[in-house]
C-alpha positions in Angstrom: -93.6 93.8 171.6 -93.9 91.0 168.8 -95.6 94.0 166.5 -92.6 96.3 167.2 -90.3 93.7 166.3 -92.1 92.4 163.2 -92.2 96.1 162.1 -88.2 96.7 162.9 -87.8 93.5 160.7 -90.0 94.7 158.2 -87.6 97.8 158.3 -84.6 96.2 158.0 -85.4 94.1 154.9 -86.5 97.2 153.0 -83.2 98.9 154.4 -81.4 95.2 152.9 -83.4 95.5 149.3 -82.5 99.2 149.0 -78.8 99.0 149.6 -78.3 96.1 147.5 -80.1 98.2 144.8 -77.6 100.9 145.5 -75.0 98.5 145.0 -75.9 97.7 141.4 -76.3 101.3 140.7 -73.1 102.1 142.1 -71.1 99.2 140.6 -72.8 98.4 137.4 -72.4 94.7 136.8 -76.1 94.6 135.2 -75.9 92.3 131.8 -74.8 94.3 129.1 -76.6 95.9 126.4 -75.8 96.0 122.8 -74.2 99.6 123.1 -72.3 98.0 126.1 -71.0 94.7 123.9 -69.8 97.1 120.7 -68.6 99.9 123.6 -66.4 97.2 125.4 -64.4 96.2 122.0 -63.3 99.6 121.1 -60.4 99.7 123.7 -58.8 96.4 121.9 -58.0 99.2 118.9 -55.4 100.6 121.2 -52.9 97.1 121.6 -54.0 97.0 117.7 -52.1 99.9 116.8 -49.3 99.0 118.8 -49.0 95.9 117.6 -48.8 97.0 113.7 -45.3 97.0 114.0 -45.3 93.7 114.1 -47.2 93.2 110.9 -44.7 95.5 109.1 -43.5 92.2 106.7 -47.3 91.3 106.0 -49.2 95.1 105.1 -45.9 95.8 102.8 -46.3 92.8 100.6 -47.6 93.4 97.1 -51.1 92.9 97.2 -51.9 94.0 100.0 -53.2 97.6 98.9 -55.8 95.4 97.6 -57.4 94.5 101.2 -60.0 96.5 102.4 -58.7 95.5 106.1 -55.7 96.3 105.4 -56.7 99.8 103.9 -58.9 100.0 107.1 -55.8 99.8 109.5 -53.3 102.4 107.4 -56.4 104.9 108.1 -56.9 104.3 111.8 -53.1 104.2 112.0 -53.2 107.3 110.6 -55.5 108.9 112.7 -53.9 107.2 115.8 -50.3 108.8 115.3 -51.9 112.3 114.2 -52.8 112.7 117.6 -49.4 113.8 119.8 -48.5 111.0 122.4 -51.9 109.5 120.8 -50.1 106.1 123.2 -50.2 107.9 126.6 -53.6 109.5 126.0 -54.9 105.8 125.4 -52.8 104.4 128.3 -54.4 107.1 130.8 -58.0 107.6 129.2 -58.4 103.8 129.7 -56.8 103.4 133.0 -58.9 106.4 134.6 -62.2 105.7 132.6 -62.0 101.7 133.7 -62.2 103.0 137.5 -65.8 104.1 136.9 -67.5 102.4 138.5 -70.9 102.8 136.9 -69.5 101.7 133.6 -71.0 98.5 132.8 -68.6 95.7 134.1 -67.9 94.2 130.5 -66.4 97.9 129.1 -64.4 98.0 132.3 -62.7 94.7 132.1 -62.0 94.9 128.2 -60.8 98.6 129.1 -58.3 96.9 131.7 -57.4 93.8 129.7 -56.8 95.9 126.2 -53.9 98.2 128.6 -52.7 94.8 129.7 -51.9 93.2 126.0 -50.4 96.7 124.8 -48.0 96.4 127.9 -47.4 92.9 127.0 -46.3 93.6 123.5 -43.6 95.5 124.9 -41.7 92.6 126.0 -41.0 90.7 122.4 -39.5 94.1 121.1 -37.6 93.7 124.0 -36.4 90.6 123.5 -35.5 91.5 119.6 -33.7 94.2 121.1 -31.5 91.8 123.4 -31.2 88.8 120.6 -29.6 91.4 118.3 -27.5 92.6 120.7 -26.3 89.4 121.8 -25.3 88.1 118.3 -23.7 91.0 117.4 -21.6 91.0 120.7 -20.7 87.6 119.5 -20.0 88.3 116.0 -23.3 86.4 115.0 -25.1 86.9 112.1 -29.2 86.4 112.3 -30.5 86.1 108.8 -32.9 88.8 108.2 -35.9 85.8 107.5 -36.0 85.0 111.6 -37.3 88.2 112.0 -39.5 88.5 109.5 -40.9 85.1 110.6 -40.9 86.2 114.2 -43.1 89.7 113.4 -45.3 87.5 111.3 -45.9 85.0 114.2 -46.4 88.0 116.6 -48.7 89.8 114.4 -51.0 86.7 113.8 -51.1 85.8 117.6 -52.2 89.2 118.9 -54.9 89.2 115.9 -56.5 86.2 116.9 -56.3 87.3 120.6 -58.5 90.3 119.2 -60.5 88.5 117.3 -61.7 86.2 120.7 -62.1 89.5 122.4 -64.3 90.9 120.5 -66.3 87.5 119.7 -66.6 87.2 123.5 -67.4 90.8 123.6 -70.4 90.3 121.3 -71.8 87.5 122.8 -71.3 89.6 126.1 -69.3 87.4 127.5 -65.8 88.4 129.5 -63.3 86.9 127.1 -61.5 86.0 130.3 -58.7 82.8 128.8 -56.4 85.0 127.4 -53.0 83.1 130.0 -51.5 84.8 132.6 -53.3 88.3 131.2 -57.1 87.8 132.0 -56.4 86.5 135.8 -54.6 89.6 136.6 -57.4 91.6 134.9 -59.8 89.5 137.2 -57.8 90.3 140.5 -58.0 94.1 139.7 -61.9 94.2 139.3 -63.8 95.4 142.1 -66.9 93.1 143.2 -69.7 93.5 145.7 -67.8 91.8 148.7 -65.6 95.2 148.6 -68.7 97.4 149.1 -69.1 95.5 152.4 -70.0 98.1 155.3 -71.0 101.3 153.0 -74.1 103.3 153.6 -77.2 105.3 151.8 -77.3 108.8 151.8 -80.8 110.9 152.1 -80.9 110.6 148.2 -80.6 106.6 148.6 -77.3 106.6 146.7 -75.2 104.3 147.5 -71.5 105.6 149.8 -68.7 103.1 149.7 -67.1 102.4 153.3 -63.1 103.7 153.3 -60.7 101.4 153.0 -59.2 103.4 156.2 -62.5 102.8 157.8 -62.9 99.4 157.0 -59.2 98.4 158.6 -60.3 100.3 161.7 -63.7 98.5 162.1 -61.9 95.3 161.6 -59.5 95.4 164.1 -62.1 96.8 166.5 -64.1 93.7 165.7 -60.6 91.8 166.3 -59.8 93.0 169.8 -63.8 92.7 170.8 -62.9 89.0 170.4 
């Protein structure tokens, strides 16, 4: 009897070892590789192009057909709004691409946080939109150096954010400080607790438990107590 229970143990810790590697298979949170670091900072081009706009006051200026960055970004530009609704086929490529989940963890995350800055630039147009619209309602007159100043402070804050990202990226490292933005990125990764309860198939591939099934199984455990 001892034998037959060493040997179901024995079984049961291989069973433990192989499902666990299933898991990493499955949901690739391995340490990135150097295809995976340069990979994961290509989404930030998307809230890049976005956010030219705001740089509108500092590419115009005089010299600045003398940068080489600055010639860099009128070509991507260029490329970005050739492509019809070039924004929505960002928006949805990353969104669908950053549910993979056998894309290493470091591409998913940047794919996720790069869709949450290019929402959040939304918001300062906004509030340009209402400032003007306020002052004109009461017969105020902004002088045309706010803006500029504002578009200038906008354009430098969201290059520097870029900048950490990909530095982080690089380093492989989650650039994960960016406030208020990176903590919801967080919340919407998946990690191994969620894989709780899933199964092997014959080909020892991993087979995530549904959520459906996972409510039913806990309130069957809830009522066995």
């Amino acid at each position: 009897r001892l034998a037959a229970e060493a040997e179901q143990e024995k079984k049961r810790q291989e069973q433990e070892v192989l499902l666990a590697e299933a898991k990493l298979e499955f949901l690739n949170e391995k340490e990135p590789t150097m295809s995976d670091k340069a990979l994961s900072v290509l989404p930030y081009l998307f809230p890049l192009m976005d956010g030219l706009q705001y740089g509108r006051f500092l590419l115009s200026s005089d010299d600045a057909g003398a940068n080489p960055f600055v010639v860099i970004l009128a070509v991507l530009y260029s490329l970005y709004r050739s492509i019809p609704f070039s924004g929505f086929v960002a928006f949805f490529a990353l969104n669908i691409l950053s549910g993979n989940p056998s894309i290493n963890r470091l591409v998913r995350y940047n794919m996720q946080q790069a869709i949450y800055l290019d929402i959040a630039l939304f918001f300062p147009s906004l509030l340009i939109g209402l400032g003007g619209l306020i002052s004109s309602g009461a017969g105020l007159t902004v002088p045309p150096g706010v803006g500029e100043v504002f578009s200038d402070v906008m354009f430098g804050t969201l290059l520097l954010t870029l900048a950490y990202c990909a530095v982080s990226s690089f380093l492989g490292k989650e650039p994960d400080s960016i406030p208020l933005i990176s903590q919801a990125v967080k919340d919407r990764m998946p990690s191994m607790d969620m894989l709780e309860g899933g199964t092997l198939d014959n080909e020892g591939r991993f087979i995530p438990k549904m959520p459906e099934r996972r409510e039913e199984d806990d309130k069957s455990d809830e009522d066995k107590k």
